[in-house]
Each structure stands twice: as structure tokens, then as C-alpha cells.
DRENROGU-858099 format. One record per residue (C-alpha): residue in one letter; x, z, y. Coordinates in steps of 0.2 Angstrom, whole numbers, plus 2048, in hexadecimal, padded with zeros to 3 digits. Example, Ala and Ser with C-alpha at 12.3 -4.5 7.8 and 13.67 -1.06 7.14 Angstrom:
REM residues 2
A83E8277EA;S8448247FB;
REM end
This chain:
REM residues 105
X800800800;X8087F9811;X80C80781D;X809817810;X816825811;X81F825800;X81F8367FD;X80E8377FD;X80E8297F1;X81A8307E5;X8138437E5;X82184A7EF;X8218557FA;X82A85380D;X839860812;X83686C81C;X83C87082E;X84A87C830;X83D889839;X83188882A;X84088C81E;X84689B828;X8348A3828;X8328A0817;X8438A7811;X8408B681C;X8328BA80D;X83D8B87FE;X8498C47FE;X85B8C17F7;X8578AD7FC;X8638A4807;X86489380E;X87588980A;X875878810;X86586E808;X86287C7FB;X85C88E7FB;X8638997EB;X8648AB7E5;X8708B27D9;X8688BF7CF;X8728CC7C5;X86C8D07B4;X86F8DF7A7;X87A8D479E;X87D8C2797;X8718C3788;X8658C6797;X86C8BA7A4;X8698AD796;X8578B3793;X8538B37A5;X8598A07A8;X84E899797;X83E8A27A2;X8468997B1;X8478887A7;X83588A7A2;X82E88D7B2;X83787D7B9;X8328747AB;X8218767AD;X8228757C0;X82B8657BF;X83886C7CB;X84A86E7C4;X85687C7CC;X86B87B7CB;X86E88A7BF;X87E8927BD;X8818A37B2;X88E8AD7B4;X88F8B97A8;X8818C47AD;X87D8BA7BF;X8728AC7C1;X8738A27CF;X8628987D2;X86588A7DF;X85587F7E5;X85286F7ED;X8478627ED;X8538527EB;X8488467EB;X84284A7FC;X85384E802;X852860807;X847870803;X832870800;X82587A7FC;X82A8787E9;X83B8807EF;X83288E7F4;X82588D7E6;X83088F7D8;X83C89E7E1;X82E8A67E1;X8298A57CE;X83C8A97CB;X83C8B77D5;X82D8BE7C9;X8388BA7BA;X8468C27BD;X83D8D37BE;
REM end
């Protein structure tokens, strides 16, 4: 269709202005903007558990059809989420840190 905004057309989701993401971090505690991504590293009782935690973290994205950058380090996890498609961070940024955060207790 001549004229339609392609993220509409595809699904996505448009980034957010900078303002927007500061508000919305202010609300997740532990969350901090670097560069086109917000992440949290999350400290767990041990690597049995940091393993644990990232297979619920899997399965959220998964069904959310949102895909963080993972890194464990022994018993840290360090969720990082943008929306790459859309080239910087949307509501499904926000979204899924929100369901992680409620995994990760």
C-alpha cells in the first residue's frame, strides 16, 4: 500500500523518544540505558540458579517473540533489550523487563 508506514505493516513497534525511555526506566529499578539498549544484571544464589533463571527468561521471550542478549556469569545474568528491527528501544523493551523482573524473584 503506497504511502503506509512500514512498521505498522510489519507489526513493529516505533522507538521511543529519549524522554519516554528515561520516565520509563525511572520505574524499573536496577534498569539502565546504554546506548540503544536497556539491561539489568541480576545476581543469583548460584550457577545452577543463574541457569534456571535464563531457561524462564528464554521462555518468556520466546513466547513474546522478543529476543534479549544473555550473558551468565557464574551466578550473574546480564539481560540486555532492544528492539533491532526498529533500531532502538520500544514498548516490547520495556514489556519483557518487566516479566523478567517477575522471574528473577
Amino acid at each position: 500500500m503506497a504511502g503506509a508506514d512500514p512498521a505498522v505493516d510489519n507489526g513493529g513497534v516505533p522507538p521511543l523518544p529519549d524522554d519516554e525511555v528515561t520516565v520509563r526506566l525511572a520505574r524499573l529499578p536496577g534498569w539502565a540505558r546504554v546506548g540503544d539498549e536497556i539491561e539489568r544484571t541480576y545476581e543469583l544464589a548460584s550457577f545452577p540458579a543463574a541457569v534456571a533463571f535464563v531457561g524462564r527468561v528464554a521462555d518468556a521471550a520466546e513466547a513474546a517473540n522478543h529476543h534479549p542478549d544473555l550473558d551468565i556469569r557464574y551466578r550473574k545474568v546480564r539481560v540486555a533489550l532492544s528492539t533491532h528491527s526498529e533500531g532502538g528501544i520500544t514498548d516490547k523493551d520495556f514489556a519483557l523487563a518487566t516479566q523478567v523482573d517477575g522471574l528473577a524473584g
